[in-house]
DSSP file (Angstrom, degrees, kcal/mol; ACC not computed):
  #  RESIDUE AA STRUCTURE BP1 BP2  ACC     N-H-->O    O-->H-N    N-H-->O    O-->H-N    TCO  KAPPA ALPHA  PHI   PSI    X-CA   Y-CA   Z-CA
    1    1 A X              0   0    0      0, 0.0    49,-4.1     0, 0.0     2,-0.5   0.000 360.0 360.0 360.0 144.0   98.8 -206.0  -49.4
    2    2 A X  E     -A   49   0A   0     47,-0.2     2,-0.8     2,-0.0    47,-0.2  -0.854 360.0-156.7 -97.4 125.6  100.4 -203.6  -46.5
    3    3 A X  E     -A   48   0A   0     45,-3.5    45,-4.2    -2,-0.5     2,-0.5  -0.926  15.2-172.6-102.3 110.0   98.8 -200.4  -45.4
    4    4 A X  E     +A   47   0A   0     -2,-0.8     2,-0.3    43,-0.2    43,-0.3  -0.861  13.1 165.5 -80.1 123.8  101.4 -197.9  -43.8
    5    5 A X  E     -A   46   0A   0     41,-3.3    41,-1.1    -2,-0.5     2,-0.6  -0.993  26.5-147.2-140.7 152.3  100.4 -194.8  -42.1
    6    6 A X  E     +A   45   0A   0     -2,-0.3     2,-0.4    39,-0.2    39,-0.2  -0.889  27.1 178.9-112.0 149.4  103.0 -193.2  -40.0
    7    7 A X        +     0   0    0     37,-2.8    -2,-0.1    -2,-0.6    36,-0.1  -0.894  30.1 177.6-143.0 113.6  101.1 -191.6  -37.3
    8    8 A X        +     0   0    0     -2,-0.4    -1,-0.1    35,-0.0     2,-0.1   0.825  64.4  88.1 -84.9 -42.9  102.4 -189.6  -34.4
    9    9 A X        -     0   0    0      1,-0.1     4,-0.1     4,-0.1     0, 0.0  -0.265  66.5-150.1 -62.0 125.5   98.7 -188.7  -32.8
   10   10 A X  S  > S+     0   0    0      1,-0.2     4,-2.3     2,-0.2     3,-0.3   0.814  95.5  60.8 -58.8 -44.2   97.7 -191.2  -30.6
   11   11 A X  H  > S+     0   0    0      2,-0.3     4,-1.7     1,-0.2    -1,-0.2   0.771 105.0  46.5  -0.2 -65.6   94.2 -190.4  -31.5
   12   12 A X  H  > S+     0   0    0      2,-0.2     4,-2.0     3,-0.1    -1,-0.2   0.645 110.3  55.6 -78.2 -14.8   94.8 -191.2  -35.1
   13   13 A X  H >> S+     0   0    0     -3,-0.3     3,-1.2     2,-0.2     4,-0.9   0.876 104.8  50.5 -94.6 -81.6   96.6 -194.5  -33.8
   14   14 A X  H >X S+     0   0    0     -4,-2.3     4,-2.7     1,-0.2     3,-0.5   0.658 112.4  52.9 -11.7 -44.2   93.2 -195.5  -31.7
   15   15 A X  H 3X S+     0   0    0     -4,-1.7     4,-3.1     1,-0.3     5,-0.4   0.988 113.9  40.0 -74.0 -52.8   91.0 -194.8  -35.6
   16   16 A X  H <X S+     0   0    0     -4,-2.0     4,-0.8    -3,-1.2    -1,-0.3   0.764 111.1  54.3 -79.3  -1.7   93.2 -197.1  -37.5
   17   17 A X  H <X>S+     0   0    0     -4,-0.9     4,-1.9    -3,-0.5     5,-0.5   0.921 118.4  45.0 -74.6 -59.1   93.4 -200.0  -34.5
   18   18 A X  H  X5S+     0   0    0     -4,-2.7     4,-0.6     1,-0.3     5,-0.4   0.687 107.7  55.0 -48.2 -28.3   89.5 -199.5  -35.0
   19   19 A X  H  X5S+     0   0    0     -4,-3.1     4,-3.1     1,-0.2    -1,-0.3   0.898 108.2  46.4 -23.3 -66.6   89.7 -199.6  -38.4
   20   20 A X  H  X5S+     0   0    0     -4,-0.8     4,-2.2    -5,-0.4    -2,-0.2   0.752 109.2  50.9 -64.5 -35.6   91.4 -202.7  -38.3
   21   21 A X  H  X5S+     0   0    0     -4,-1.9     4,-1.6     2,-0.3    -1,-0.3   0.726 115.4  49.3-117.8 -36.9   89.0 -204.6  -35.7
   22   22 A X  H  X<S+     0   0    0     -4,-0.6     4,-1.4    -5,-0.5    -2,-0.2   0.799 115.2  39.4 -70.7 -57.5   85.9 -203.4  -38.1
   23   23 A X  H >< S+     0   0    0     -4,-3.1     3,-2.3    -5,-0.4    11,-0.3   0.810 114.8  57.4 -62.0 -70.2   87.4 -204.6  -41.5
   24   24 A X  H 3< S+     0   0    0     -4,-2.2    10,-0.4     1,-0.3    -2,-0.2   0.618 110.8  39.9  -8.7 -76.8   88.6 -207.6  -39.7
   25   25 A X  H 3< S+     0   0    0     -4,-1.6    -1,-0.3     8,-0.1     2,-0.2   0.508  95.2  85.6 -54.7 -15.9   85.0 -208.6  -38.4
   26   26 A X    <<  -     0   0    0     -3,-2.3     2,-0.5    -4,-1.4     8,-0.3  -0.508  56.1-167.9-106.1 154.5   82.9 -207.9  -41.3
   27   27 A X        +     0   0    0     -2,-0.2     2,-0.3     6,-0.1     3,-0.1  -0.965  32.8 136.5-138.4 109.8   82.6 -210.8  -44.1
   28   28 A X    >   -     0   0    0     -2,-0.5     3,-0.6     3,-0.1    -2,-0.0  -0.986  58.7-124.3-152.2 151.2   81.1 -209.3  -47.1
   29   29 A X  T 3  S+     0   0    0     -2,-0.3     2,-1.0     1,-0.3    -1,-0.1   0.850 108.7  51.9 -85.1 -35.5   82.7 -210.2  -50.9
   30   30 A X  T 3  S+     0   0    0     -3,-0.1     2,-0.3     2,-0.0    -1,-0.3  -0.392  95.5  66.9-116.9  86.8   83.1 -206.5  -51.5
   31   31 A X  S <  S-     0   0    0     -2,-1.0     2,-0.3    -3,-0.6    -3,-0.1  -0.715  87.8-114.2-167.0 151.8   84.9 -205.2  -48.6
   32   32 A X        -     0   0    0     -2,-0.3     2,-0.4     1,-0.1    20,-0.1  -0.546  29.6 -96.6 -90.3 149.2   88.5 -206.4  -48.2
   33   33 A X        -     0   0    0     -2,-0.3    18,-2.1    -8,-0.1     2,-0.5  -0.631  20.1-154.3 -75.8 111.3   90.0 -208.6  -45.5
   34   34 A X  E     +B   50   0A   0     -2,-0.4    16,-0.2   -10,-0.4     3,-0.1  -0.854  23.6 162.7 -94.9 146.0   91.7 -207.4  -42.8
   35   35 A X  E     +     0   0A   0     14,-5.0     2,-0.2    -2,-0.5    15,-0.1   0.746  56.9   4.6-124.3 -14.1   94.3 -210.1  -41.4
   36   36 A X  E     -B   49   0A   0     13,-1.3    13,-2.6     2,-0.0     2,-0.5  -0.991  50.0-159.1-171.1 166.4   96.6 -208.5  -39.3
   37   37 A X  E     -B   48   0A   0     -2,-0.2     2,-0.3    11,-0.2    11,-0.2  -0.979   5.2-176.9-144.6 129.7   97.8 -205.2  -37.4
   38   38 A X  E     -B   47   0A   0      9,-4.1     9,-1.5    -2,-0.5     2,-0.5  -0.999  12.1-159.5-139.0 167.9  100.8 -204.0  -36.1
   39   39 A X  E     -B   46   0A   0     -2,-0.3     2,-1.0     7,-0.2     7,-0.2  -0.963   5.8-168.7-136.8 111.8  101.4 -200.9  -34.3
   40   40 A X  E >>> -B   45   0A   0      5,-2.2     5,-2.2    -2,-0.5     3,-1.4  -0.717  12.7-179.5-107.4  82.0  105.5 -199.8  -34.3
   41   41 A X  G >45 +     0   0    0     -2,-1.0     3,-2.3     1,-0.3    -1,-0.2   0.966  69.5  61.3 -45.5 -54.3  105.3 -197.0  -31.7
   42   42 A X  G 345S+     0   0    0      1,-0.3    -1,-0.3     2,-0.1    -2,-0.0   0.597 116.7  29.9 -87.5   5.2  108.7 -196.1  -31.7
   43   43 A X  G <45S-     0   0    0     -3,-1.4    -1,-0.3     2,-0.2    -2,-0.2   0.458 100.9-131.4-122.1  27.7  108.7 -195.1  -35.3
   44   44 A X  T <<5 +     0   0    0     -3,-2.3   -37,-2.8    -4,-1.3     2,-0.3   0.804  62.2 137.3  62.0  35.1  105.1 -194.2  -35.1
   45   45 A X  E   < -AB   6  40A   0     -5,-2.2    -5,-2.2   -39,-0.2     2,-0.3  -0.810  42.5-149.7-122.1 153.9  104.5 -196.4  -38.4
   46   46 A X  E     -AB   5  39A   0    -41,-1.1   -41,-3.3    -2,-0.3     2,-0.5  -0.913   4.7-158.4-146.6 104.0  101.1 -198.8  -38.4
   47   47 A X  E     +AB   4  38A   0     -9,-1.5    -9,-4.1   -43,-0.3     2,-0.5  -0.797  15.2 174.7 -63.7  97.0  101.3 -201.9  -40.4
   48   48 A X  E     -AB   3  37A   0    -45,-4.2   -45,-3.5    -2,-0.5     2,-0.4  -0.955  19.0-151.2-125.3 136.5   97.8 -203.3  -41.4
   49   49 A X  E     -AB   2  36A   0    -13,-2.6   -14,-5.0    -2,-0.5   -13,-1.3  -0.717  20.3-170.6-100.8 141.4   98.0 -206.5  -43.8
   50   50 A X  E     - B   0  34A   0    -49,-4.1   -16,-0.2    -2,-0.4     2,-0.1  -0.949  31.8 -85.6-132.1 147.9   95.0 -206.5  -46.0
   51   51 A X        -     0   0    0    -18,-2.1     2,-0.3    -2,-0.4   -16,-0.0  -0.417  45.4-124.7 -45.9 122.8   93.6 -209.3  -48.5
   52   52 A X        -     0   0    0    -20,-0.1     2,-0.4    -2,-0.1    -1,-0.1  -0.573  29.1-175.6 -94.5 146.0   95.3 -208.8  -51.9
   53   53 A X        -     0   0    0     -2,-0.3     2,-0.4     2,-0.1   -21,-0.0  -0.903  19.6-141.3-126.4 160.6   92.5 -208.4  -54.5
   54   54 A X        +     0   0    0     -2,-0.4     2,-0.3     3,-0.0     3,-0.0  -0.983  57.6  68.7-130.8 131.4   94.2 -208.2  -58.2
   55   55 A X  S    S-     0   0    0     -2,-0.4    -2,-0.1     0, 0.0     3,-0.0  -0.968  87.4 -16.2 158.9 179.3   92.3 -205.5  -60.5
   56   56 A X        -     0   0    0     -2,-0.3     2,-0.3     2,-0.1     3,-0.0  -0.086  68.2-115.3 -23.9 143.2   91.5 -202.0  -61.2
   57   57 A X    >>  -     0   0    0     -3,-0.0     4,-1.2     1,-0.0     3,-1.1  -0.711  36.7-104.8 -76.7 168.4   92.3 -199.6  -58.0
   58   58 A X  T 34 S+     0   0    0     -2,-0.3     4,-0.2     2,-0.2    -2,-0.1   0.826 118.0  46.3 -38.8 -59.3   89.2 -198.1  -56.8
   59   59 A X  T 3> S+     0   0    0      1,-0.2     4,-1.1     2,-0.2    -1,-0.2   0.564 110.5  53.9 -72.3 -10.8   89.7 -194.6  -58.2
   60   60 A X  H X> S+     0   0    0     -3,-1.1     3,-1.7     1,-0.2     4,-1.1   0.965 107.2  53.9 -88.4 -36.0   90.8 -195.9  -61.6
   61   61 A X  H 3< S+     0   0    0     -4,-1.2    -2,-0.2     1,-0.3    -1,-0.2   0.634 110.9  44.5 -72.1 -21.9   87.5 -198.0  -61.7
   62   62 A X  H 34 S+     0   0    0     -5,-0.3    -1,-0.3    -4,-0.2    -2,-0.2   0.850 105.5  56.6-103.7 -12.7   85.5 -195.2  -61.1
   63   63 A X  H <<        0   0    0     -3,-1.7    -2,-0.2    -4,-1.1    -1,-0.2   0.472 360.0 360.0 -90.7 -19.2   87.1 -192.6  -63.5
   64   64 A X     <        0   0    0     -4,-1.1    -1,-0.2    -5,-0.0    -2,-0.1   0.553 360.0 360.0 -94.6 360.0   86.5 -195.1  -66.5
């Protein structure tokens, strides 16, 4: 799975690099895999590739 966020704020860019470097490290079976990050300045877009889980989304799982 791909996470986009288009992000102009530098600020906001720093949170989701940190994001990335936190999900990465952590090994738990329910927390998601981070695997990889890229950061496309010049169209302000942040690419984070995530471990594909097949199921429910979060929010549907929780409304039921």
């Amino acid at each position: 799975m791909v996470k986009v966020s288009r992000e102009a704020d530098d600020e906001k860019r720093m949170a989701h690099k940190k994001e990335f470097e936190i999900t990465k490290s952590l090994n738990h079976p329910n927390i998601i895999k981070s695997i990889e990050f890229f950061d496309n300045g010049p169209l302000d877009e942040i690419h984070q590739v995530m471990e594909f889980v097949d199921g429910l989304e979060v929010l549907d799982a929780i409304t039921e």
